[in-house]
N, C-alpha and C positions, 0 to 999 in steps of 0.2 A: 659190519663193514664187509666188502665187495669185494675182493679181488681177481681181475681174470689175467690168467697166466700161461705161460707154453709150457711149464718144468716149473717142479717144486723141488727143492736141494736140502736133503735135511740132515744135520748134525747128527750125530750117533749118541752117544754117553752124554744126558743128562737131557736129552730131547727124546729120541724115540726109546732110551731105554737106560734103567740105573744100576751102575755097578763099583756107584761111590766107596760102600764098606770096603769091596775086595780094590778096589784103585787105594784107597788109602790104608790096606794091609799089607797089599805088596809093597807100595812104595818106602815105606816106614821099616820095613825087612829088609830091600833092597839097600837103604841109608844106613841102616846098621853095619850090613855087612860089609861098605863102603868108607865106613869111619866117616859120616857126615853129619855132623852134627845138629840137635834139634834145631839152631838159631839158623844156621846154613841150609837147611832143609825147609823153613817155615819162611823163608825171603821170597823163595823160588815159586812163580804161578803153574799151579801144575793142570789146570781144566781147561782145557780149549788147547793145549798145544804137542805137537808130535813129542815124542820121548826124547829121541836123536836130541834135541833144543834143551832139554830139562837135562839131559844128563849135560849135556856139551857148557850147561852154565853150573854145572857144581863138581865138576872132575875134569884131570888135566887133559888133554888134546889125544894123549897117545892109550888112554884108558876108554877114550868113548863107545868102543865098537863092543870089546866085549862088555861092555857093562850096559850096553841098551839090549844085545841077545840076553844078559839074563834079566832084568827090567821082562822082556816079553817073556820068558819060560816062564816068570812068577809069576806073571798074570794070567795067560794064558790055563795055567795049573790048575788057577783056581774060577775058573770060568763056573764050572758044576755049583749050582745052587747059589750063584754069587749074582746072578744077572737077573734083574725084573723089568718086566714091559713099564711105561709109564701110562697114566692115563690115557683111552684115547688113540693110543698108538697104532693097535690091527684095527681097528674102525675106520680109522683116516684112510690109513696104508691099503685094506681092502678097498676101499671104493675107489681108488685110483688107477689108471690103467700105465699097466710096467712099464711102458715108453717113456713116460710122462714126470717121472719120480726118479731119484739116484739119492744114497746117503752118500754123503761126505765128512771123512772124515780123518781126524788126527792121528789115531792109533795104525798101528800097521795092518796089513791086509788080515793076515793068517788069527791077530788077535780081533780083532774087526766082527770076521766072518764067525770066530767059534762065539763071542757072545752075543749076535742073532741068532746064530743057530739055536742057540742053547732056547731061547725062546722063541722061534720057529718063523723068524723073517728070514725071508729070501731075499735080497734086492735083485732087479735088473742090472742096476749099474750102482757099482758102488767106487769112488775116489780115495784112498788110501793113501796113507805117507809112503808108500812106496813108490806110489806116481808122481810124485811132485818135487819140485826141488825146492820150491820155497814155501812153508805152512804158513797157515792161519797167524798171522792176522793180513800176513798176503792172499790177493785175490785171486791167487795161481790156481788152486784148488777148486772152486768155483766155477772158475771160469773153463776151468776142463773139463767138468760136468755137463757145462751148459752144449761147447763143444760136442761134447760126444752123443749128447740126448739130441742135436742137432736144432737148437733152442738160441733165440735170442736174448742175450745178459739181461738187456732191461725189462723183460717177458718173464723172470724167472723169478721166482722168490723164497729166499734162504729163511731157512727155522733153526731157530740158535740158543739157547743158553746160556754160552758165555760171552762177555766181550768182547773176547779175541776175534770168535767166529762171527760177531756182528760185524763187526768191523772190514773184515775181509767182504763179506758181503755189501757192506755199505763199499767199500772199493772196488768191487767188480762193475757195479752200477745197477745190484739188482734192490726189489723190493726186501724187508726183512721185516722178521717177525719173531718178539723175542718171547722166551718163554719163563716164567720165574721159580726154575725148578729146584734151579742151583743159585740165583744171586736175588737181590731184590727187585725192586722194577727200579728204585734210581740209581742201580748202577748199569743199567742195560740201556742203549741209546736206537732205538730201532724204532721203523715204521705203526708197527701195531707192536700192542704187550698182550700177553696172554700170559693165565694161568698154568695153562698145560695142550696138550694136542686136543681134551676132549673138549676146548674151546673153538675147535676147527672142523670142519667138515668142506666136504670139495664132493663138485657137480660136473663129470667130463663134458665138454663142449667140441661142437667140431674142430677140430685138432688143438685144444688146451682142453685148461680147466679153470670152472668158477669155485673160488675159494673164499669161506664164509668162516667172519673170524668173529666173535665175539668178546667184548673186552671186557 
């Protein structure tokens, strides 16, 4: 399958790169130390969505702030050897030209940036929970992406993982494309399903890109 596009927008954790183990060593230390219970802990969706949302639905209102700074110190911490690329990922990412690409995503900037770093992506433009006011499964995200790469919504197509982040894409108005890294393919509702990134490859075109997905 074909797709030609102006911007590709792609999720962070669990699309361009996995850091499941340390996301669910932190958080399970963080609960402890929290007095949150296994049952009260295992309710809450923690993949696809900002921190700030995760703590704010398992701790009272005046406990939020500090307890999403230490949520990122613990992860953060443990960035060293916790991060791997996914399939596919600098394959795609090199043959794209930086204008043309942004991650977006859930995590705060400062935790965002050190676990690319740690496996040696740069973005051009990357959308963080700290630019937006309303995350994933709102379209807010996205569509500030689209903005700033200076890209038309329905030109642009989001790479996701989870269903939160589908969905926000499915409400921005762009194309999506889900990946089965983290959930299965029927619980993912998107345009094309893929395996992983080394499912995709992209051809720049005068001012887009042809993106070639294979299902």
């Amino acid at each position: 399958m074909k797709i030609q596009a102006d911007a590709l927008l792609f999720d962070n954790d669990g699309t361009l790169i996995s850091s499941m183990e340390s996301v669910y060593r932190c958080w399970t230390r963080w609960a402890q130390e929290y007095g949150i219970t296994a049952e009260d802990f295992a309710r809450v969706e923690l993949h696809g969505r900002p921190a700030a949302e995760i703590v704010a639905d398992l701790l009272p209102a005046e406990k939020v702030a500090e307890a999403v700074a230490r949520i990122e110190e613990l992860e953060v911490s443990d960035v060293a050897g916790g991060v791997v690329l996914l399939p596919g990922t600098r394959e795609l990412l090199e043959s794209l030209p930086m204008d043309r690409w942004a991650v977006v995503t859930s995590a705060t900037r400062v935790l965002a940036e050190a676990r690319l770093a740690e496996v040696g992506v740069r973005p051009g433009l990357m959308i963080a929970a700290d630019d937006i006011t309303r995350g994933k499964p709102d379209p807010e995200p996205f569509l500030l992406a689209a903005a700033k790469l200076g890209a038309d919504p329905a030109r642009c197509v989001v790479f996701e993982d989870a269903p939160a982040g589908l969905q926000a894409g499915r409400a921005a108005g762009m194309t999506t494309v889900a990946l089965t890294t983290t959930h299965q393919a029927s619980e993912l509702s998107a345009d094309v399903v893929v395996k992983d990134l080394s499912a995709v490859s992209a051809q720049a075109t005068t001012g887009g890109v042809e993106i070639t997905c294979v299902e």
